[in-house]
PASEBA-1860 file (N, C-alpha, C; in nm, 3 decimals):
! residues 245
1> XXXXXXXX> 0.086/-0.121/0.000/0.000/0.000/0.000/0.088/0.124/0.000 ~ 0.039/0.187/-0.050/0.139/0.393/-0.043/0.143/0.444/0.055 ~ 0.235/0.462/0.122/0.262/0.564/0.238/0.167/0.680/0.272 ~ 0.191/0.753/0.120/0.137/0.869/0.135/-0.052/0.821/0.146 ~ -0.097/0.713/0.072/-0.213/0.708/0.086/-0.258/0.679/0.226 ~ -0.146/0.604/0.272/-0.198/0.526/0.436/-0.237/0.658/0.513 ~ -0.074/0.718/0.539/-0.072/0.814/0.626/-0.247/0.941/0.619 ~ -0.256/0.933/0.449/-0.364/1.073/0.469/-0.486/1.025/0.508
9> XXXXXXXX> -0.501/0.870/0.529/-0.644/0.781/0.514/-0.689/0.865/0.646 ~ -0.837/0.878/0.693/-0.887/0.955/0.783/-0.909/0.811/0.870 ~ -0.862/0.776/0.991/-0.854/0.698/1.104/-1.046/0.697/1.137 ~ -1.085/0.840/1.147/-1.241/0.804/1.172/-1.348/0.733/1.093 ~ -1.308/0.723/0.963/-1.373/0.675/0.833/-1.353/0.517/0.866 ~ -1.238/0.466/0.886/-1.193/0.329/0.922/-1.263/0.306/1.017 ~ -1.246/0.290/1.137/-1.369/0.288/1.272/-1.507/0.284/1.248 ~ -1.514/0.396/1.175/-1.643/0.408/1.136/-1.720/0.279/1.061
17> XXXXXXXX> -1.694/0.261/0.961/-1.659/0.166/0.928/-1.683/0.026/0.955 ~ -1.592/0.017/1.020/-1.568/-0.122/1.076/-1.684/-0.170/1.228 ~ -1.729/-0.039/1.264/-1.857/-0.024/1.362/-1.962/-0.073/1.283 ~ -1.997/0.016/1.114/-2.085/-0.041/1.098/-2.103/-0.141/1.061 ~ -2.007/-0.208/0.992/-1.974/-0.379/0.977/-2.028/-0.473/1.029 ~ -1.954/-0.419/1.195/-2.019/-0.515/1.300/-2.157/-0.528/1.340 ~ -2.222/-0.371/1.335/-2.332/-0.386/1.363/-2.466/-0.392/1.286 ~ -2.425/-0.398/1.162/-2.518/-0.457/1.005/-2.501/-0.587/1.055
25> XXXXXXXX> -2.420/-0.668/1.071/-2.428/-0.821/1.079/-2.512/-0.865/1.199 ~ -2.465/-0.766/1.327/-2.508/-0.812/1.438/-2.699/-0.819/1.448 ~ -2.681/-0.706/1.383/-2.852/-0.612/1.320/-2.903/-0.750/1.273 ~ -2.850/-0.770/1.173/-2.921/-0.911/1.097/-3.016/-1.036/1.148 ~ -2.867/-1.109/1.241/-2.838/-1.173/1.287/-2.939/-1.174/1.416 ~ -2.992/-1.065/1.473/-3.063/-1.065/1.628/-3.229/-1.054/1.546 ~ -3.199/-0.974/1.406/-3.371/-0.986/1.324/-3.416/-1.076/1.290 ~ -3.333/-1.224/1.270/-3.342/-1.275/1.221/-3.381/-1.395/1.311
33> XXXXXXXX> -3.319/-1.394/1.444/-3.345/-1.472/1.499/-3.459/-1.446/1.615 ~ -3.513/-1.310/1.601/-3.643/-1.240/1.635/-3.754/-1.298/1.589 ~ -3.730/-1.304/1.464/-3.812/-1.368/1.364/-3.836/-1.545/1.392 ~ -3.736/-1.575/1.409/-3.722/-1.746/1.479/-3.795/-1.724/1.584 ~ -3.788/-1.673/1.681/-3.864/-1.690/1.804/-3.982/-1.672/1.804 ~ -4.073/-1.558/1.726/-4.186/-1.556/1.656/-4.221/-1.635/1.630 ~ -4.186/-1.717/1.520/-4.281/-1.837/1.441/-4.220/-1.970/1.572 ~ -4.136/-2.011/1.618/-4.159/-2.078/1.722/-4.294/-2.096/1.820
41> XXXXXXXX> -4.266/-1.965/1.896/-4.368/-1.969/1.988/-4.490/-1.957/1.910 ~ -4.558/-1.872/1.805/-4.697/-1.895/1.773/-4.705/-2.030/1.734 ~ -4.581/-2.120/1.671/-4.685/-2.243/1.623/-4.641/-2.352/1.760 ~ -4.580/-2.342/1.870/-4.599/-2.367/2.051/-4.718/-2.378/2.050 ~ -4.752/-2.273/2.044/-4.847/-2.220/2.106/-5.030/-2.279/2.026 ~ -4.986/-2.246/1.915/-5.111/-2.299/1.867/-5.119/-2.439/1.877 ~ -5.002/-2.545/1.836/-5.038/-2.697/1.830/-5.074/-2.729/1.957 ~ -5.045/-2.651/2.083/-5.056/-2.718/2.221/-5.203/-2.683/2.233
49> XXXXXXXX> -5.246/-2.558/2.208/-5.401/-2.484/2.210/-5.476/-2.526/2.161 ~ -5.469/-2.538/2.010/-5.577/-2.578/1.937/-5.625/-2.691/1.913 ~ -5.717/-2.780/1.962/-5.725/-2.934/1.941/-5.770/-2.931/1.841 ~ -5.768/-2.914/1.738/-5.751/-2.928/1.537/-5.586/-2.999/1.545 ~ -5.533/-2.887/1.543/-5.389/-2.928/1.539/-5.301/-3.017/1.636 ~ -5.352/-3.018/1.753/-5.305/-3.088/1.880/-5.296/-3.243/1.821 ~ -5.418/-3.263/1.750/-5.503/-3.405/1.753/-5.393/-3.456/1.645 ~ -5.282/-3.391/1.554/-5.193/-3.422/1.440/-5.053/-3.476/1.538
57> XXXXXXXX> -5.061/-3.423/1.683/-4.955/-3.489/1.731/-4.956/-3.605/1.838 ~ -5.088/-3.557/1.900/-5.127/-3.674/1.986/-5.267/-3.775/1.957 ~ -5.260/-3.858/1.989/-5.396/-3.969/1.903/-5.443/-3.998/2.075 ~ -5.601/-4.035/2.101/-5.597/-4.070/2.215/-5.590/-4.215/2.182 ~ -5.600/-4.297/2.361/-5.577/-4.450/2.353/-5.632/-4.434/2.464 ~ -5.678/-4.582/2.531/-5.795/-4.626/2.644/-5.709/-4.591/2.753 ~ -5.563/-4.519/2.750/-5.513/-4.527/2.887/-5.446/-4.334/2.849 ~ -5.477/-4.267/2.805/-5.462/-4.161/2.766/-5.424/-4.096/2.604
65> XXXXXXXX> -5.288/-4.026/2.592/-5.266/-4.011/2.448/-5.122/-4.090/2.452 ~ -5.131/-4.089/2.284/-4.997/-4.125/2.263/-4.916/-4.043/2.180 ~ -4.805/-4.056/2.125/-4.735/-3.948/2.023/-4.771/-4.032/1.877 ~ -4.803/-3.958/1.769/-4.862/-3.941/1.656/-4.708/-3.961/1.574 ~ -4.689/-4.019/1.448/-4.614/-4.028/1.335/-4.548/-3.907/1.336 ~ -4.609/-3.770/1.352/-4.593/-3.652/1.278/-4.514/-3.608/1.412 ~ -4.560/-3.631/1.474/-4.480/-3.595/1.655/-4.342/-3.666/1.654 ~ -4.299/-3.793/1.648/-4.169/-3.800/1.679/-4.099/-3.701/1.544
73> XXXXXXXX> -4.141/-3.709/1.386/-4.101/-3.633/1.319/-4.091/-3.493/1.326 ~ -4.131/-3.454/1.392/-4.087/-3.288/1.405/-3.993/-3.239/1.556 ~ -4.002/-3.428/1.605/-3.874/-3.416/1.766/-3.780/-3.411/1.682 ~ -3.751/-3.518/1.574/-3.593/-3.500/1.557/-3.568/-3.398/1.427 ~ -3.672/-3.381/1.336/-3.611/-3.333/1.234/-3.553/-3.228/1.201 ~ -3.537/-3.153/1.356/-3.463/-2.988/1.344/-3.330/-2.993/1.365 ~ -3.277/-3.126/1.392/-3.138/-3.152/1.374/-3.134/-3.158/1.220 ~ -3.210/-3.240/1.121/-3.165/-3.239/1.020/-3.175/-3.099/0.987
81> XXXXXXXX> -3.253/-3.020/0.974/-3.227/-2.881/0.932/-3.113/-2.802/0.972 ~ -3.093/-2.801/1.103/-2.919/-2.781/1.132/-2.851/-2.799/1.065 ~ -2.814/-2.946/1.023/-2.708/-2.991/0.986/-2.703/-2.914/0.809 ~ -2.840/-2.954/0.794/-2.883/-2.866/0.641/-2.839/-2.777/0.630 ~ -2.909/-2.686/0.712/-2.809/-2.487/0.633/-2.643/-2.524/0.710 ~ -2.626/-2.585/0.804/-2.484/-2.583/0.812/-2.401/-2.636/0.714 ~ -2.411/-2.729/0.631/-2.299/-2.799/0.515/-2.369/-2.751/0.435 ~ -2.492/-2.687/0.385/-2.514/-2.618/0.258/-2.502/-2.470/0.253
89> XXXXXXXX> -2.430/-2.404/0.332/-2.377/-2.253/0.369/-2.330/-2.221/0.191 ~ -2.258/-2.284/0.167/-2.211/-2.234/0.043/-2.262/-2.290/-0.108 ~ -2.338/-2.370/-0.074/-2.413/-2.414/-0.198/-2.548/-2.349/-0.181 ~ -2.608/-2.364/-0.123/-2.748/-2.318/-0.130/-2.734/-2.183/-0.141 ~ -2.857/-2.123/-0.206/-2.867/-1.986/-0.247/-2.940/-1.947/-0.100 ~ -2.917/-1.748/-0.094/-2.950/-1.692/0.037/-3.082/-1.767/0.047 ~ -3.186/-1.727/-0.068/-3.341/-1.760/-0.058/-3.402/-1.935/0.029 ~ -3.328/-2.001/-0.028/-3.273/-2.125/-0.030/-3.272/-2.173/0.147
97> XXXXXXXX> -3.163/-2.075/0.198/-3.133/-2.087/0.343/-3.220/-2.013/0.425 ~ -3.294/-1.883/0.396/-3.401/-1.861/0.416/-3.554/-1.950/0.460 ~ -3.561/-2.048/0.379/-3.707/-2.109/0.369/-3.622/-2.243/0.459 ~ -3.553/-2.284/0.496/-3.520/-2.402/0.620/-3.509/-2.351/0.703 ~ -3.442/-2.203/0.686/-3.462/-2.115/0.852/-3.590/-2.138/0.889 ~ -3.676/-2.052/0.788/-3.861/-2.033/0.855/-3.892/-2.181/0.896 ~ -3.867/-2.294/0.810/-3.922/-2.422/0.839/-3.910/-2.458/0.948 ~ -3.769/-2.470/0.972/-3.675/-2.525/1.114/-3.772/-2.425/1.221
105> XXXXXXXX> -3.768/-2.323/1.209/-3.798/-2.262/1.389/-3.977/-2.315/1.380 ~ -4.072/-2.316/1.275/-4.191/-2.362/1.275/-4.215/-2.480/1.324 ~ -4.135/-2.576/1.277/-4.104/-2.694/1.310/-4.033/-2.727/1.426 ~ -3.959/-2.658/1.448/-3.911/-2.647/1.639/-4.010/-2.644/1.698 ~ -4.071/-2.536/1.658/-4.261/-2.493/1.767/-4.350/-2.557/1.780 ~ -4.328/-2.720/1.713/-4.471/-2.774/1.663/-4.410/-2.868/1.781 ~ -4.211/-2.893/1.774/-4.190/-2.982/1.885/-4.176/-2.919/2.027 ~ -4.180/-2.817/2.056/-4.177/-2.714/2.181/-4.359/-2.733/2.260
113> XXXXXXXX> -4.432/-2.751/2.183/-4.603/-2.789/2.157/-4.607/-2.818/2.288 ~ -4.500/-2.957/2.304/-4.498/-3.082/2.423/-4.463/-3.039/2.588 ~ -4.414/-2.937/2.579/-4.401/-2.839/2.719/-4.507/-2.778/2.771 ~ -4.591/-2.747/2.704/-4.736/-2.721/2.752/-4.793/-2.839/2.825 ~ -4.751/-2.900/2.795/-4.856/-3.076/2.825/-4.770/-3.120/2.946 ~ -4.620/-3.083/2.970/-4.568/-3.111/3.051/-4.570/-3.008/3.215 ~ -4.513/-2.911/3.147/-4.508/-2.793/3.253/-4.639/-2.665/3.268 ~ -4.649/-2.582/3.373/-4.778/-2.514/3.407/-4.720/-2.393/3.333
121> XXXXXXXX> -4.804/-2.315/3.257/-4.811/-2.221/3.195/-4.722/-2.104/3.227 ~ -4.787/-2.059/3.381/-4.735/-1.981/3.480/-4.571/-1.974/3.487 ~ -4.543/-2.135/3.489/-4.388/-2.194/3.528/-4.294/-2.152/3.356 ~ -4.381/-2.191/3.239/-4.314/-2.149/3.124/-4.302/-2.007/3.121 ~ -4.363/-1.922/3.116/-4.367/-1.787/3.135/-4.234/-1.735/3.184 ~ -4.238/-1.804/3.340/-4.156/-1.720/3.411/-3.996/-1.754/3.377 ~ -3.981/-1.911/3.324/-3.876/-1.960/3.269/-3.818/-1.852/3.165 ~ -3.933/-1.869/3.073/-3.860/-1.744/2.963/-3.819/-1.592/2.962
129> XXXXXXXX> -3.911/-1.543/3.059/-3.873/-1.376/3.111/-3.710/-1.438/3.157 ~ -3.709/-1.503/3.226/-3.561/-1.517/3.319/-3.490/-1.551/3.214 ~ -3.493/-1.618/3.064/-3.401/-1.670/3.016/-3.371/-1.522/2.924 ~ -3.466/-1.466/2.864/-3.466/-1.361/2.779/-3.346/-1.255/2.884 ~ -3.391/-1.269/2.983/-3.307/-1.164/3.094/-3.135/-1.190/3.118 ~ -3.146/-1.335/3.122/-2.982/-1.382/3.143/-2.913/-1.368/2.984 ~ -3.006/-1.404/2.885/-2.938/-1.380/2.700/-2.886/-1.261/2.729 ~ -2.972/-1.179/2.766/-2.936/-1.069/2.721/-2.820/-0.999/2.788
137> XXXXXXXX> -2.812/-1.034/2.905/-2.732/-0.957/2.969/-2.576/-1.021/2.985 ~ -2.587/-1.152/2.877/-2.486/-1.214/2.877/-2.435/-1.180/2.693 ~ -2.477/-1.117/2.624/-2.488/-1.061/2.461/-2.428/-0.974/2.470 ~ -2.536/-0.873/2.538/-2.413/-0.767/2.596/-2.288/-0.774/2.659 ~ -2.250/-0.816/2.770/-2.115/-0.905/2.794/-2.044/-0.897/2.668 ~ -2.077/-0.973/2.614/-2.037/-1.069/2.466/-1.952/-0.910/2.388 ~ -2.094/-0.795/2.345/-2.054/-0.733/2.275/-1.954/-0.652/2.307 ~ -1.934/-0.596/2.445/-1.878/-0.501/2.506/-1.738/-0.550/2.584
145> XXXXXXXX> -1.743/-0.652/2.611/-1.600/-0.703/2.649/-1.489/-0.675/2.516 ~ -1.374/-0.645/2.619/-1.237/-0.626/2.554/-1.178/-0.736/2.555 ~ -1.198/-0.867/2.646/-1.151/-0.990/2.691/-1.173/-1.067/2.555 ~ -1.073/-1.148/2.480/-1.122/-1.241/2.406/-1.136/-1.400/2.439 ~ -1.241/-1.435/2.406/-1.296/-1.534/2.460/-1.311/-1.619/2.388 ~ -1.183/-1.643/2.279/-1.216/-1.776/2.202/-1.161/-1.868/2.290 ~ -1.069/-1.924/2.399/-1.012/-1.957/2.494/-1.133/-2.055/2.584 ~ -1.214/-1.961/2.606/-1.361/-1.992/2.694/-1.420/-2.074/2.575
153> XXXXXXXX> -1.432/-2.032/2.460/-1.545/-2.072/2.353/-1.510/-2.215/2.374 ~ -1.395/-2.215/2.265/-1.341/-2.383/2.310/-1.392/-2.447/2.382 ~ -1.356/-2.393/2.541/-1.404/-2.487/2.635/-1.515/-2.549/2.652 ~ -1.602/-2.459/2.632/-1.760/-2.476/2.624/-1.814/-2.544/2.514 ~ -1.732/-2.542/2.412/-1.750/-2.629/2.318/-1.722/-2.801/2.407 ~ -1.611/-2.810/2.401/-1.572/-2.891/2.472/-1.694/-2.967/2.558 ~ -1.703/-2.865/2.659/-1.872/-2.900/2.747/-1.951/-2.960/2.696 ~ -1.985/-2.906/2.557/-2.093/-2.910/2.534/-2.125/-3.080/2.431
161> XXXXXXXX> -2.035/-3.079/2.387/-2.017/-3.209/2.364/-2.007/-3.321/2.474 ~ -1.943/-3.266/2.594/-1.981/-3.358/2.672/-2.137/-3.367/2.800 ~ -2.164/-3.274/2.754/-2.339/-3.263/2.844/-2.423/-3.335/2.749 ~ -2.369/-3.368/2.559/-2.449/-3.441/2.436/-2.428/-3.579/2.519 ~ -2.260/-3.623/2.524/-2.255/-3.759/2.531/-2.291/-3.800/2.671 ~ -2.349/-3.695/2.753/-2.382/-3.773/2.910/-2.528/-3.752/2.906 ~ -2.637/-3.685/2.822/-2.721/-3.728/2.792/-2.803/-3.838/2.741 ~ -2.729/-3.881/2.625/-2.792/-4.004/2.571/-2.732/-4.108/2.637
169> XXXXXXXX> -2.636/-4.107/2.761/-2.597/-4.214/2.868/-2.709/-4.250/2.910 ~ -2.764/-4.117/3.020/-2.869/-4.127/3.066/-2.990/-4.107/3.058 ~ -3.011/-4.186/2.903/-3.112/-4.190/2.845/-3.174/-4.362/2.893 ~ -3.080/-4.420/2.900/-3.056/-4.554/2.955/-3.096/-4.597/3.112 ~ -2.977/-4.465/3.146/-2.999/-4.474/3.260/-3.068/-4.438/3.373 ~ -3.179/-4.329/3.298/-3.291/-4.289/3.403/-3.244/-4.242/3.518 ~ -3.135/-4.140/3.507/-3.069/-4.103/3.693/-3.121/-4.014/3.664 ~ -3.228/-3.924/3.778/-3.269/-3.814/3.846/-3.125/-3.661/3.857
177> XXXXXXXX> -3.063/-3.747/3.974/-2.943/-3.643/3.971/-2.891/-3.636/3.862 ~ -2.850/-3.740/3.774/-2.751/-3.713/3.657/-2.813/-3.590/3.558 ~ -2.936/-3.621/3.542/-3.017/-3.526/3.442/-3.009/-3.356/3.515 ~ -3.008/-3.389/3.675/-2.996/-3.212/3.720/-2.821/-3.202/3.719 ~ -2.772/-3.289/3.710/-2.614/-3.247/3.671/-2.618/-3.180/3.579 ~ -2.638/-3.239/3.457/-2.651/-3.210/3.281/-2.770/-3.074/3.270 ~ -2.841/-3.038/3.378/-2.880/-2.913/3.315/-2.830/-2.852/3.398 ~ -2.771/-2.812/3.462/-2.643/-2.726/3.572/-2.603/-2.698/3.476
185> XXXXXXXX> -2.472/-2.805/3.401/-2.359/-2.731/3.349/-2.462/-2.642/3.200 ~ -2.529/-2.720/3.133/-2.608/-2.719/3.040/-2.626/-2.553/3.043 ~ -2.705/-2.515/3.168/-2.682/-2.382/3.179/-2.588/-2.273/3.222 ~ -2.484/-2.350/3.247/-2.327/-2.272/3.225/-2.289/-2.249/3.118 ~ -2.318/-2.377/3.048/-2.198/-2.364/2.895/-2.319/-2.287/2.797 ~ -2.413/-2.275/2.806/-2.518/-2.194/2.683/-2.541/-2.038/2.788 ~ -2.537/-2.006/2.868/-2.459/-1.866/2.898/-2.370/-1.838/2.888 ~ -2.246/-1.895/2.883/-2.143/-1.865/2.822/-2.105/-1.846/2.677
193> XXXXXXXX> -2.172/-1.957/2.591/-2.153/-1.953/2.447/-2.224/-1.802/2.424 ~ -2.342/-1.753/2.491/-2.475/-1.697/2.433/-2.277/-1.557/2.388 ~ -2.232/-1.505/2.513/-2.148/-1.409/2.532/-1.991/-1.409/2.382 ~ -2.003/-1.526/2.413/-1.858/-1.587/2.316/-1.958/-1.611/2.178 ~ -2.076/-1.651/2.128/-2.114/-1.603/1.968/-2.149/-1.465/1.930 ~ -2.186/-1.401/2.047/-2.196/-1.255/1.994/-2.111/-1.165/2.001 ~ -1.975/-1.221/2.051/-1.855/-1.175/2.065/-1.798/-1.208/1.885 ~ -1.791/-1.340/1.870/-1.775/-1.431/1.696/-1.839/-1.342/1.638
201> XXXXXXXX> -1.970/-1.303/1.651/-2.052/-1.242/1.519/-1.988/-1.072/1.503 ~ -1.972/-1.001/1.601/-1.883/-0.896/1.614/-1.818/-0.871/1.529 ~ -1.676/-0.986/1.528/-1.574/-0.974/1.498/-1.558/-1.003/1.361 ~ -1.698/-1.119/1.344/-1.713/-1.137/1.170/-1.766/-1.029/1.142 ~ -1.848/-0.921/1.198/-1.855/-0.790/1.119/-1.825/-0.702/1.067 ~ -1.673/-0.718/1.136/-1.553/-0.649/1.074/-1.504/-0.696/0.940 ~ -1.501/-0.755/0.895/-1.445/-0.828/0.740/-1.578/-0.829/0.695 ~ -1.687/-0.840/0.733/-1.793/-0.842/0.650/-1.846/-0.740/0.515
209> XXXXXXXX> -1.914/-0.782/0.405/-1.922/-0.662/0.311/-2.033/-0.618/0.262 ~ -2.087/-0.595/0.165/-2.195/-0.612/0.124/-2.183/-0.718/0.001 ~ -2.258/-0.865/0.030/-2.278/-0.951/-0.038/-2.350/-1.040/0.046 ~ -2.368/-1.140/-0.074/-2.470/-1.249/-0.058/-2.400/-1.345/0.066 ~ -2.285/-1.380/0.083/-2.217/-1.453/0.173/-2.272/-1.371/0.314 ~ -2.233/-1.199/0.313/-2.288/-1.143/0.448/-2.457/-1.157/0.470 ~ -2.496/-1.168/0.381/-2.609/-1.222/0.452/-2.623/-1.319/0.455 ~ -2.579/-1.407/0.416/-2.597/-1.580/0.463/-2.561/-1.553/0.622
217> XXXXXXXX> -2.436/-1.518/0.655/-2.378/-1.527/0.828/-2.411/-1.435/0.854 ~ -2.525/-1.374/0.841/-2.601/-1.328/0.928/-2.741/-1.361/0.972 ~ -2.762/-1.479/0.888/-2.864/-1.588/0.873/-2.833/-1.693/0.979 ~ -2.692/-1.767/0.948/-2.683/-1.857/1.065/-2.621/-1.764/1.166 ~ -2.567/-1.655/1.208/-2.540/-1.615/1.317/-2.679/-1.583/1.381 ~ -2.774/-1.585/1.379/-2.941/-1.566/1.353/-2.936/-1.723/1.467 ~ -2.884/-1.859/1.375/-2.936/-1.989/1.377/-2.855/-1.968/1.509 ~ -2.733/-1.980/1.544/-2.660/-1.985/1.645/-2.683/-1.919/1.769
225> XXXXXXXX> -2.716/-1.779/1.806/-2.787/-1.722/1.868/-2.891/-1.803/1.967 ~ -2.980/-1.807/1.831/-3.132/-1.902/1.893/-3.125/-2.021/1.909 ~ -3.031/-2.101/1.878/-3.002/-2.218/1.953/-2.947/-2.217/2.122 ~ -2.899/-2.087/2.097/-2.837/-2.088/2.236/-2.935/-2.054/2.341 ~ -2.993/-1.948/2.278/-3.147/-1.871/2.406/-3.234/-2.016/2.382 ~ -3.255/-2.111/2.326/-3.352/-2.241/2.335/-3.282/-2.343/2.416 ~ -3.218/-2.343/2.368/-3.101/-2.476/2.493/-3.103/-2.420/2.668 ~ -3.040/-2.261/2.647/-3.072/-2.258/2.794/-3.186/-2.219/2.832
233> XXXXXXXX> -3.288/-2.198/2.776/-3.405/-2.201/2.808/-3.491/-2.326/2.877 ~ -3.449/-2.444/2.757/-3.474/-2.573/2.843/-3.404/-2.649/2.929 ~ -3.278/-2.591/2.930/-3.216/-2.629/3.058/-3.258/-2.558/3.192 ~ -3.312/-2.411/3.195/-3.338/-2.355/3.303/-3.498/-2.436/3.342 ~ -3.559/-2.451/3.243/-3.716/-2.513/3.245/-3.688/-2.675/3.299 ~ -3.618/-2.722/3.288/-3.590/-2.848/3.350/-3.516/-2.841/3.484 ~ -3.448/-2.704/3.513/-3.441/-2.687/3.703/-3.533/-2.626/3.765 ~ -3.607/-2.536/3.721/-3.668/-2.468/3.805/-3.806/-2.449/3.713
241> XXXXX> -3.906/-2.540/3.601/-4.005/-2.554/3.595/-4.104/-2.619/3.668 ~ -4.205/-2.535/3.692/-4.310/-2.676/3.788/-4.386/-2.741/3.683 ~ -4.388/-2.878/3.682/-4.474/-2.999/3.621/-4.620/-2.983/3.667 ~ -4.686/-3.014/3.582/-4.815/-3.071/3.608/-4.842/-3.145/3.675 ~ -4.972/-3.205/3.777/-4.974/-3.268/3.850/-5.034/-3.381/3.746
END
C-alpha cells in the first residue's frame, strides 16, 4: 500500500466503518433470529391450544394419548435442518437458506407444543422472562468485552459435547441427579456460548461486506444465537419448571 495514501487515510472513516460492519451483521443476525422466536412460539403455542392441530400430534388411547407419526417427526427433524443450512452454507442460495430457517424454527414450535402438556403455563412464562433476561445480559457481555474469549469458547464447546454424550448415557440410565447435573452445566456452557457467539458475530462484522455470503452469516449467526437462548431455556425449564400434576 502507499505511504502517502496510508498516512492521509482519515482513522475516523476506518472505525467508522468497521462499527458499521459489525453492527449490520449483528442487526441481521438478532432480526433474524427475532423472527425465529416468533414463528416458534406462535406455532408452541397454537399446536398445544388448538385441538384441530393438537389431535396431528397426539392420538388418544384407552389409557390416555400417545405421540402421533408426525410428533416424533418434528422431535428429531430440526437436527436435520441444522445440519442442512450448516454444510449447505455455500451451496445453497440466500433464498434457499431462508425457507429451512422459517421451516426449522416452525417446526421447532410444533416440537416445543410438548411443554405445555408437561409444565404449568405460569412456570413457562416465568422460565422465559428469566431466560430472555440472562441472553441478554450475557450478549451484551459478549458485545462489550475487551476480553477475548475464544479460549472460553473452546471450552464450552468442549462441554458441550460432553453434556451431548452424558445425555444419551442417561437416556438408559434414568438417573434423576444425573439429568440435574446435565442441566447445571447445560446452563453454564449456553450462557457462556450466548457471550462468546456474539462476541464471533462482532468480529465477523468487521471483514464483513456487502454480499450475498454477508447475509448468509447473518442468517446462521441468527441460527446460532437461537439455539443458544432455546437450549438454555430448556435447561433452566428443566431446574426450576413446575410440572403438572
Amino acid at each position: 500500500m502507499d505511504n502517502n495514501n496510508l498516512r492521509s487515510t482519515n482513522i475516523d472513516r476506518i472505525d467508522f466503518a468497521t462499527v458499521t460492519g459489525e453492527n449490520k451483521l449483528l442487526r441481521s443476525s438478532f432480526s433474524w433470529m427475532a423472527v425465529a422466536m416468533l414463528l416458534t412460539s406462535v406455532s408452541a403455542i397454537a399446536f398445544a391450544f388448538v385441538p384441530e392441530l393438537t389431535a396431528f400430534l397426539l392420538t388418544p388411547t384407552e389409557t390416555g394419548f400417545k405421540p402421533t407419526t408426525l410428533a416424533y417427526v418434528v422431535m428429531f427433524a430440526p437436527l436435520l435442518f441444522v445440519l442442512g443450512m450448516g454444510f449447505g452454507l455455500n451451496k445453497l442460495s440466500y433464498p434457499a437458506l431462508i425457507a429451512l430457517f422459517v421451516a426449522y424454527s416452525i417446526i421447532n414450535g410444533i416440537s416445543f407444543s410438548f411443554i405445555f402438556f408437561v409444565y404449568q403455563i405460569g412456570s413457562i412464562a416465568t422460565v422465559f422472562l428469566s431466560t430472555t433476561a440472562l441472553f441478554t445480559i450475557m450478549a451484551i457481555a459478549g458485545y462489550t468485552t475487551k476480553t477475548d474469549l475464544t479460549k472460553m469458547g473452546s471450552l464450552l464447546m468442549i462441554g458441550l459435547i460432553g453434556i451431548v454424550v452424558a445425555s444419551l448415557i442417561n437416556m438408559f440410565l434414568g438417573s434423576a441427579q444425573m439429568d440435574y447435573i446435565i442441566s447445571i452445566l447445560g446452563v453454564i456452557i449456553f450462557t457462556g456460548l450466548t457471550a462468546y457467539d456474539v462476541q464471533k458475530i462482532k468480529e465477523m462484522g468487521q471483514n464483513s461486506g456487502e454480499s450475498v455470503m454477508s447475509s448468509k452469516l447473518g442468517l446462521m449467526g441468527a441460527l446460532t444465537l437461537y439455539l443458544d437462548f432455546i437450549n438454555l431455556f430448556l435447561f433452566l425449564l428443566r431446574l426450576f419448571g413446575g410440572k403438572k400434576d
